[in-house]
BAPA-82804 format. One line per 8 residues: their letters; for each residue x, y, z of N, C-alpha, C, O, CB. Coordinates in steps of 0.2 Angstrom, whole numbers, plus 5000, padded with zeros to 4 digits. Glycine has a CB too. Layout:
N
a	X,Y,Z,X,Y,Z,X,Y,Z,X,Y,Z,X,Y,Z  ...
end
This chain:
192
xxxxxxxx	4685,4636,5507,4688,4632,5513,4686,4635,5519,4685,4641,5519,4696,4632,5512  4684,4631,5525,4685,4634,5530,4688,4637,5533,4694,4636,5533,4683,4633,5533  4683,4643,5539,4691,4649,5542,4693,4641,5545,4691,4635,5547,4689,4658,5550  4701,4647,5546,4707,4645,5554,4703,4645,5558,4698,4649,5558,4714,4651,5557  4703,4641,5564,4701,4641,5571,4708,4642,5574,4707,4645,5579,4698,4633,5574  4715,4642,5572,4720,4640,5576,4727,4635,5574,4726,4630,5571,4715,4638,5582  4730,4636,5576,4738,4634,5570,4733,4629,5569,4730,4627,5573,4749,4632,5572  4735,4627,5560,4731,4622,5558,4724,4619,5557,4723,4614,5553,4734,4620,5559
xxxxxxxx	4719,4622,5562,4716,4618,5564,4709,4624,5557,4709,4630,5556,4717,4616,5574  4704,4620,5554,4699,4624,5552,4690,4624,5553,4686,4626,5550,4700,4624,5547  4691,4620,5558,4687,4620,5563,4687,4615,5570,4691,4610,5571,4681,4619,5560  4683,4618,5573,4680,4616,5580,4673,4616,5582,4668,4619,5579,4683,4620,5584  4671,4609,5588,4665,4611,5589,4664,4608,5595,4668,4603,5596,4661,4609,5585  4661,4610,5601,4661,4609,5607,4657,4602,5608,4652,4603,5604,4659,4616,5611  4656,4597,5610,4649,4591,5609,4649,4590,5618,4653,4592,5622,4651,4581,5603  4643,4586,5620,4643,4585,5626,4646,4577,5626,4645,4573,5621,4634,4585,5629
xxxxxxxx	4651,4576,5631,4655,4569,5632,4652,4563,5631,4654,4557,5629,4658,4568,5639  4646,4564,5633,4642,4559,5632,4639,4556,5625,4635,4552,5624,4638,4560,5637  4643,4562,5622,4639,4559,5613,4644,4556,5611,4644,4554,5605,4635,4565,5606  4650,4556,5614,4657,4552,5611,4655,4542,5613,4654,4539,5618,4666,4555,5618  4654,4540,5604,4656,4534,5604,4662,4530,5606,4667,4532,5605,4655,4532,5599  4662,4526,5609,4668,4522,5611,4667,4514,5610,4662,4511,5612,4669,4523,5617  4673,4511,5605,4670,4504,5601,4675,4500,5604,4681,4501,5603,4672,4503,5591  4674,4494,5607,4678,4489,5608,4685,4487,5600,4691,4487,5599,4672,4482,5608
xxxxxxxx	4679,4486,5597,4682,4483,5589,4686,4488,5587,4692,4486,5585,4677,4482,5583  4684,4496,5586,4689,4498,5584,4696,4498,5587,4701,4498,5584,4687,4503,5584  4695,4498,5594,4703,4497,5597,4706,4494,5596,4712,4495,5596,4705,4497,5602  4703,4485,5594,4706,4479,5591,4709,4480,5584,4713,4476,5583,4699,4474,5591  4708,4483,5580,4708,4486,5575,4718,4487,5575,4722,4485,5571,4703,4492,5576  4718,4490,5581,4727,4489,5582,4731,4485,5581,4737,4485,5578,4729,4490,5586  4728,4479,5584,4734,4472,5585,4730,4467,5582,4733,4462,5582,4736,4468,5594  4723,4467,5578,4721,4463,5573,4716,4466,5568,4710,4466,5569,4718,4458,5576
xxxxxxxx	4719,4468,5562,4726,4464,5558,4731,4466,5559,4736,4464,5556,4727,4463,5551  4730,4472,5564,4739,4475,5566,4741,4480,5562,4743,4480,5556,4745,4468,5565  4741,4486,5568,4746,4491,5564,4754,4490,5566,4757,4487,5571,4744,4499,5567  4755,4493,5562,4764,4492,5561,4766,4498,5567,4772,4500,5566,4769,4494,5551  4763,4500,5572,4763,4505,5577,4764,4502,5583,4767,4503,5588,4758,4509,5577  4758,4495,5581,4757,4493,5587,4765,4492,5592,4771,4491,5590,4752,4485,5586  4764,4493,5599,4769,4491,5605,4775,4496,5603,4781,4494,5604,4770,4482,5606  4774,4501,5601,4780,4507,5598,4781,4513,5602,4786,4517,5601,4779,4510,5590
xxxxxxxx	4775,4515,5607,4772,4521,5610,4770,4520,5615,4766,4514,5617,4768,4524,5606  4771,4525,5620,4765,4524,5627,4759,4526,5625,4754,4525,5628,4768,4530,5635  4759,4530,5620,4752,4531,5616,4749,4527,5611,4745,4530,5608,4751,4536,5612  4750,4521,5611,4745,4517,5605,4746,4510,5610,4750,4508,5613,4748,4517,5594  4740,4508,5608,4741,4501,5611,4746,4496,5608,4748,4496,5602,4734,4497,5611  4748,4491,5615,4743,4490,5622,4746,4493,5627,4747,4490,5632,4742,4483,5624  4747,4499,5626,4752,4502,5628,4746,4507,5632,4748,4510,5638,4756,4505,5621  4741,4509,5630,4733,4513,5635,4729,4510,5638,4727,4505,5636,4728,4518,5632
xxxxxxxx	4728,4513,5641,4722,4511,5646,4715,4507,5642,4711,4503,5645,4720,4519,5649  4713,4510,5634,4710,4503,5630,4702,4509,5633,4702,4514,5636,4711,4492,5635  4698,4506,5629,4692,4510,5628,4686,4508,5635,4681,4510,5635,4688,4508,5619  4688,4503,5640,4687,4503,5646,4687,4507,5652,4683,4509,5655,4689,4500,5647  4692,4509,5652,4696,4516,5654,4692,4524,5652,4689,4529,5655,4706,4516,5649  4692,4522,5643,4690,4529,5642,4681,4530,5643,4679,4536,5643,4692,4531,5635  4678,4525,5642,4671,4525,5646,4672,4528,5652,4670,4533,5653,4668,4517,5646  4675,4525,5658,4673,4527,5664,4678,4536,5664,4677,4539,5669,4676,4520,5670
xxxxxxxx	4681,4538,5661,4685,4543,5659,4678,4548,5659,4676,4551,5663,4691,4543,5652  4676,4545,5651,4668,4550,5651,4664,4551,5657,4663,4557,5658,4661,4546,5647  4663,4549,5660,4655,4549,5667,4660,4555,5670,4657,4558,5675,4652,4540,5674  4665,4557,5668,4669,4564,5673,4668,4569,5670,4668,4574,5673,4677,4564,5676  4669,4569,5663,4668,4575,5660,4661,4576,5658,4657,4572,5661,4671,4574,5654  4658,4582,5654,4655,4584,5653,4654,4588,5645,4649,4589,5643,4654,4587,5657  4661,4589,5641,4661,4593,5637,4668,4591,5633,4673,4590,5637,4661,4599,5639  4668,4590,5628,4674,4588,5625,4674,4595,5617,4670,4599,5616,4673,4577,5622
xxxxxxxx	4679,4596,5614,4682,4598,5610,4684,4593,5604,4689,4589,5604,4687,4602,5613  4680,4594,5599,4682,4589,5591,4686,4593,5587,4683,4599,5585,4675,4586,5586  4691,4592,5584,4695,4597,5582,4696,4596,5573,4701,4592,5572,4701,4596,5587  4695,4599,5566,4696,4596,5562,4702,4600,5559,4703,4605,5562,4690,4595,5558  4705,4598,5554,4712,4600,5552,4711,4599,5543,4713,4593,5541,4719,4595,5556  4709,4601,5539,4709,4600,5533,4716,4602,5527,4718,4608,5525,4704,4604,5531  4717,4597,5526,4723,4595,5518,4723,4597,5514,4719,4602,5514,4724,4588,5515  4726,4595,5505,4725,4592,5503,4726,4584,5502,4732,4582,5503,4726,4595,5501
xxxxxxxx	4721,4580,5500,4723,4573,5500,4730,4571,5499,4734,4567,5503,4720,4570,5497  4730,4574,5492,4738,4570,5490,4743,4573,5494,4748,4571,5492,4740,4572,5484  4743,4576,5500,4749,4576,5505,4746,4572,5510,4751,4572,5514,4753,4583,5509  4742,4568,5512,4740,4562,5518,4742,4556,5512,4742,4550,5515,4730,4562,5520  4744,4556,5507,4747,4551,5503,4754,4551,5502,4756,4545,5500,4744,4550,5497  4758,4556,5503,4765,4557,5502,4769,4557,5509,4767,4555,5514,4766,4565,5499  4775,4560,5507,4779,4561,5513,4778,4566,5517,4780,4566,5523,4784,4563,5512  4773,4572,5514,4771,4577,5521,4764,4574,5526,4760,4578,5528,4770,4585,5518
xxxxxxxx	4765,4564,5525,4759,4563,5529,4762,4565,5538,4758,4566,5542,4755,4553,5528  4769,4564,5540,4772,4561,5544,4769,4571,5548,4767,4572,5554,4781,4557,5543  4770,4575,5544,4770,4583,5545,4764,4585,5548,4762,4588,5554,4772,4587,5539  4761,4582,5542,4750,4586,5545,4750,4579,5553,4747,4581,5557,4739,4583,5535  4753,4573,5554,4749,4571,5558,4755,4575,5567,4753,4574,5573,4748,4562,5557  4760,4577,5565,4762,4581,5571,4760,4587,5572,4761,4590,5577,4768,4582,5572  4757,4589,5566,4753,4596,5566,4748,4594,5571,4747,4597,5576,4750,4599,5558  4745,4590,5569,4738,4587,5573,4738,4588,5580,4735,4591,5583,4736,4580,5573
xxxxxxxx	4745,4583,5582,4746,4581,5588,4747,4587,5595,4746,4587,5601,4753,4576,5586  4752,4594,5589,4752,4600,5591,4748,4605,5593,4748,4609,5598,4755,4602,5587  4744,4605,5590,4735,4607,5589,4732,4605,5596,4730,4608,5600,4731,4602,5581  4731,4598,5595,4728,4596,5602,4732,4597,5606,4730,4595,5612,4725,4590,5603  4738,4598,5606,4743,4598,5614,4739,4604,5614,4734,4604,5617,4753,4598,5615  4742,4611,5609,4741,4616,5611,4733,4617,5615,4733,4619,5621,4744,4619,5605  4727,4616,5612,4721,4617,5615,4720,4615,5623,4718,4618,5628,4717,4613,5612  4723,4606,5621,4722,4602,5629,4727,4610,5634,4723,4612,5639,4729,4591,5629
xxxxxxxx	4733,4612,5634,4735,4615,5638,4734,4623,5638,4736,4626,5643,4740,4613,5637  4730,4626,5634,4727,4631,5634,4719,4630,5638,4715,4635,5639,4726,4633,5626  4717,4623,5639,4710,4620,5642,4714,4621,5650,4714,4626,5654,4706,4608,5638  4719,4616,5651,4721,4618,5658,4723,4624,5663,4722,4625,5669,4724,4616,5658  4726,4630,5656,4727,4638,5658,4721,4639,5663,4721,4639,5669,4725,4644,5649  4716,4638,5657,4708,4641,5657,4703,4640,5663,4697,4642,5662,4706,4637,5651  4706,4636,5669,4703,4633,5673,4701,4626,5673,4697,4624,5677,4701,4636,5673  4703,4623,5668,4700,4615,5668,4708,4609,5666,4711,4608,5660,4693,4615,5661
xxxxxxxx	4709,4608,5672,4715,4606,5674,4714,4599,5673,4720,4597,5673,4717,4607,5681  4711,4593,5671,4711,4587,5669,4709,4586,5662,4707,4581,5659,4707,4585,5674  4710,4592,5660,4708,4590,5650,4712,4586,5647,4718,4586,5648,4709,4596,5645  4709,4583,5644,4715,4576,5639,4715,4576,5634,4709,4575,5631,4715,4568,5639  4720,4577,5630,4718,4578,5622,4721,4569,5619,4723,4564,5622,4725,4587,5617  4719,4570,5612,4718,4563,5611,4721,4565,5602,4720,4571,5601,4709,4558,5613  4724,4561,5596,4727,4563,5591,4726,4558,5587,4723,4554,5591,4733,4566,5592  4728,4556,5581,4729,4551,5579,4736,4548,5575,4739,4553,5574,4726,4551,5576
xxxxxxxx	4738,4542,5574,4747,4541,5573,4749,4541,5577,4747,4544,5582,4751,4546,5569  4756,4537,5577,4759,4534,5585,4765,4541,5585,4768,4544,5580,4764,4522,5585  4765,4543,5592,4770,4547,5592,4777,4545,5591,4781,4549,5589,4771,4549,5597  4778,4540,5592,4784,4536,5589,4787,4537,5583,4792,4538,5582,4783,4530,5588  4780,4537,5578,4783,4537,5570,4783,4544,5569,4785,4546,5563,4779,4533,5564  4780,4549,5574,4778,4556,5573,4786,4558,5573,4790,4560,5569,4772,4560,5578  4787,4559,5581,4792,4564,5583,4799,4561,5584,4805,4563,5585,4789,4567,5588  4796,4553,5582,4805,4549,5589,4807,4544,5583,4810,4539,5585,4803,4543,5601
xxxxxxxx	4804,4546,5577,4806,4538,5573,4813,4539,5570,4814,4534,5565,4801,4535,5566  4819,4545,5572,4824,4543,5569,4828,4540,5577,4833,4537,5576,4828,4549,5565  4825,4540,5581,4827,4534,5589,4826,4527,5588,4821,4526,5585,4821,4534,5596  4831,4522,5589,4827,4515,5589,4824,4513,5595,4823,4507,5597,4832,4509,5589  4822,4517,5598,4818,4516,5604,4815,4521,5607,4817,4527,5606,4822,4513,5609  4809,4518,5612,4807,4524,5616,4807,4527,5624,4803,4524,5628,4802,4524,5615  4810,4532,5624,4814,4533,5631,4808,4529,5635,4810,4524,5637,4815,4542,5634  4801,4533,5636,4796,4530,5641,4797,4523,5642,4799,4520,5647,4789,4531,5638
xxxxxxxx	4794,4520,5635,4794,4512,5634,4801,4507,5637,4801,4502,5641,4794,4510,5625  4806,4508,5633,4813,4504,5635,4817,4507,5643,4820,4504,5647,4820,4506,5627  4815,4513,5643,4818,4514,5649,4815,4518,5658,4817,4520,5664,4822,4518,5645  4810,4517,5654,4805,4517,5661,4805,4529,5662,4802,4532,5668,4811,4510,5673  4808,4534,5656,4810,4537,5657,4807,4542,5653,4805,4540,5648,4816,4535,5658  4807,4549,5656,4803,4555,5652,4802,4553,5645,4806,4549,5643,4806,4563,5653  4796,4555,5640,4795,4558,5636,4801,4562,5632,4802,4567,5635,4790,4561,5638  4803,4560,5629,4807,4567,5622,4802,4573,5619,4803,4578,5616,4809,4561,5612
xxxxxxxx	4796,4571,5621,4790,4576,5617,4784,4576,5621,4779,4575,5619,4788,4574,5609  4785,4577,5627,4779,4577,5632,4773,4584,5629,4767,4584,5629,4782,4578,5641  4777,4586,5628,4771,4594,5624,4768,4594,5620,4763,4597,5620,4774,4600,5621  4770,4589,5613,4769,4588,5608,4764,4581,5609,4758,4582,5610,4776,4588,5605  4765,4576,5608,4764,4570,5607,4757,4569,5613,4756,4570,5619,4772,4567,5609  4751,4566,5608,4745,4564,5612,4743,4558,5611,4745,4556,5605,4739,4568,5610  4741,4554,5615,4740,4548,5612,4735,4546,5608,4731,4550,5608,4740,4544,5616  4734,4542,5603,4730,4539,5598,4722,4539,5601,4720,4537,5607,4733,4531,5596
xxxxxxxx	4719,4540,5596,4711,4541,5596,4709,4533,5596,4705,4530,5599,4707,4545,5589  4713,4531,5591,4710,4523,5588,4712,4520,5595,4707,4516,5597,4714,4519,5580  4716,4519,5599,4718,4514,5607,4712,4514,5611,4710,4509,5614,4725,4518,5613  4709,4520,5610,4702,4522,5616,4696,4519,5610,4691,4517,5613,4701,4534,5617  4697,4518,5604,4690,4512,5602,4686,4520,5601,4680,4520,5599,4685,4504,5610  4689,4527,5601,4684,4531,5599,4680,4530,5591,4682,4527,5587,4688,4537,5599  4676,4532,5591,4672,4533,5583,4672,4539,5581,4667,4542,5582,4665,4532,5581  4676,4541,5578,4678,4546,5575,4671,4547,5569,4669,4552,5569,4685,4544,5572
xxxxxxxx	4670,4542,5565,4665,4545,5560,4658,4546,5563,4653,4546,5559,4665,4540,5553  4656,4545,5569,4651,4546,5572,4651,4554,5575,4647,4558,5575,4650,4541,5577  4658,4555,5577,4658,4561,5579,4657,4567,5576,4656,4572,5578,4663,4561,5581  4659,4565,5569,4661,4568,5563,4652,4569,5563,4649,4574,5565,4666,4564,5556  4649,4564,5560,4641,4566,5561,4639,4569,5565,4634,4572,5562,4637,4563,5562  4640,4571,5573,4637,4575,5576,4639,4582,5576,4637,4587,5578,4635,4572,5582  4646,4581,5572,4648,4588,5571,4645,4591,5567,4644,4597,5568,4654,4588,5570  4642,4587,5561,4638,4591,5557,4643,4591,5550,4642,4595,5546,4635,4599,5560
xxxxxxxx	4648,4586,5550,4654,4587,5547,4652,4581,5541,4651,4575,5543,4661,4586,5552  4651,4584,5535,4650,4580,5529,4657,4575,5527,4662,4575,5531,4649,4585,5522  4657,4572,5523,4663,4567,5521,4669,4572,5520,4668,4578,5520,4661,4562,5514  4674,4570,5519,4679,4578,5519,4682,4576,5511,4688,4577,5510,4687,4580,5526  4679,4574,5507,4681,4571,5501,4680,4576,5498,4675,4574,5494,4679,4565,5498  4681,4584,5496,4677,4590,5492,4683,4594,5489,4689,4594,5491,4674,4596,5498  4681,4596,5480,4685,4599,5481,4685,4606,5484,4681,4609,5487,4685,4597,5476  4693,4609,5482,4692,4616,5483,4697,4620,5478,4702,4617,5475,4693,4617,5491
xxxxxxxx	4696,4625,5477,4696,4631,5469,4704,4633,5472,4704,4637,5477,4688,4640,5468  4709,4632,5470,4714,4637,5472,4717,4642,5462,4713,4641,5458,4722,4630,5476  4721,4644,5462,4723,4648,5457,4726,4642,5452,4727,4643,5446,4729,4655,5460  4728,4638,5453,4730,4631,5449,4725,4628,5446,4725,4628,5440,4733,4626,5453  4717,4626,5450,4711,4622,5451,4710,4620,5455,4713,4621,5461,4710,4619,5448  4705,4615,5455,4704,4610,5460,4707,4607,5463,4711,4604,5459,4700,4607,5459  4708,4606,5470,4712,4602,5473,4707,4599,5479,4703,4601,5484,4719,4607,5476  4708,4590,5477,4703,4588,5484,4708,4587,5492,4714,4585,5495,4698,4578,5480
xxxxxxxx	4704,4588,5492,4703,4590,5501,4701,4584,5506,4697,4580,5506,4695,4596,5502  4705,4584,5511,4703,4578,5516,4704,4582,5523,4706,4587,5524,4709,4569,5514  4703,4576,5528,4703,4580,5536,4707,4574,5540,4708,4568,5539,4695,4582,5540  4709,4577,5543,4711,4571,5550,4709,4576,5556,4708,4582,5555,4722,4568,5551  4707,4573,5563,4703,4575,5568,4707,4573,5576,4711,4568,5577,4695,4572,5567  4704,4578,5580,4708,4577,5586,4701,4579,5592,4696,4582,5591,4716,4584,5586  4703,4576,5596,4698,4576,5601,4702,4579,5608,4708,4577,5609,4693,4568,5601  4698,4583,5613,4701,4586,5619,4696,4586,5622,4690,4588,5621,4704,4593,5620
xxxxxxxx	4697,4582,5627,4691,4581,5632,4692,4587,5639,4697,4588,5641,4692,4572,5636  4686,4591,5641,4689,4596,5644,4688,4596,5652,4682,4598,5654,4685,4602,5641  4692,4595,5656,4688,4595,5659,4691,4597,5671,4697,4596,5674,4685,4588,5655  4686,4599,5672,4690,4603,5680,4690,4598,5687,4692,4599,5692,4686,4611,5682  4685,4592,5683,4684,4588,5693,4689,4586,5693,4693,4583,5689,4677,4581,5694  4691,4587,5700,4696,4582,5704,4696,4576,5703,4702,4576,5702,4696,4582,5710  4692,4569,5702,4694,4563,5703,4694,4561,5696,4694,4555,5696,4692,4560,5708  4695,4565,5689,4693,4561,5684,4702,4559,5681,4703,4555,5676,4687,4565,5677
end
């Protein structure tokens, strides 16, 4: 397995911003044929800024952080899916705000899964959304990769990152292996 980078996380790779795809269609992807997320979050559409936004977001940066987190599959299929994707979400808060420590005060991390169903789904509602009113999890909680139309499996190629479908040997046997990924855009100019 690969080392720890960092709670949860077992690798990382630094890419230039400008090799970040960004898809119309994938963001469409949300409201057709429709995730059951859609309009639940100030993080998932139509609820962001949309892959318009994050195009012109890019031309400020220079450097982003791709972040991988490796499983076993069969918990991305169970009940501990809701766990690894706030691990995720945690993961990139933690980076994005360890990037601002660091001198780069406009970093944005980005995650996948509506925060909704992560951190606030025993709420019928969302403070932000219904009541114009803070975050319950502003630390925690990043908005969705898929809203921004990112491409994730392009990114994954230039990470140098094979399919994540592998097994791996534990004292039981094989157990296959899967990833989910988080992206932090890094970054210190004033107007981005």
């Amino acid at each position: 397995m690969a080392q720890q980078v960092g709670k949860g996380a077992v690798d990382a790779v630094l890419i230039p911003a400008n090799d970040i795809n960004v898809e119309d269609e994938l963001a469409r992807v949300c409201s057709d044929p429709g995730c059951h997320n859609y309009g639940a979050s100030p993080g998932c559409p139509p609820n962001v800024a949309g892959p318009a936004a994050f195009r012109k977001w890019l031309k400020s940066y220079e450097q982003a952080l791709f972040v991988k987190i490796e499983v076993p599959k069969e918990s991305l299929l169970s009940h501990e899916y809701k766990d690894i994707m706030r691990m995720l979400h945690e993961v990139i808060a933690d980076i994005e705000q360890e990037a601002v420590k660091t001198g780069h005060p406009k970093s944005k991390g980005f995650a996948g899964g509506s925060c909704k169903e992560l951190f606030c789904s025993t709420y019928t509602d969302c403070n932000v959304l219904e009541r114009n009113s803070e975050c319950r999890n502003p630390g925690r909680s990043r908005p969705s990769m898929s809203g921004f139309g990112i491409n994730v499996s392009k990114l994954k190629e230039k990470a140098g990152w094979k399919d994540n479908n592998q097994a791996v040997q534990n004292k039981t046997g094989d157990i296959e292996m899967a990833a989910v990924y988080g992206l932090v855009l890094i970054g210190s100019i004033a107007d981005t």
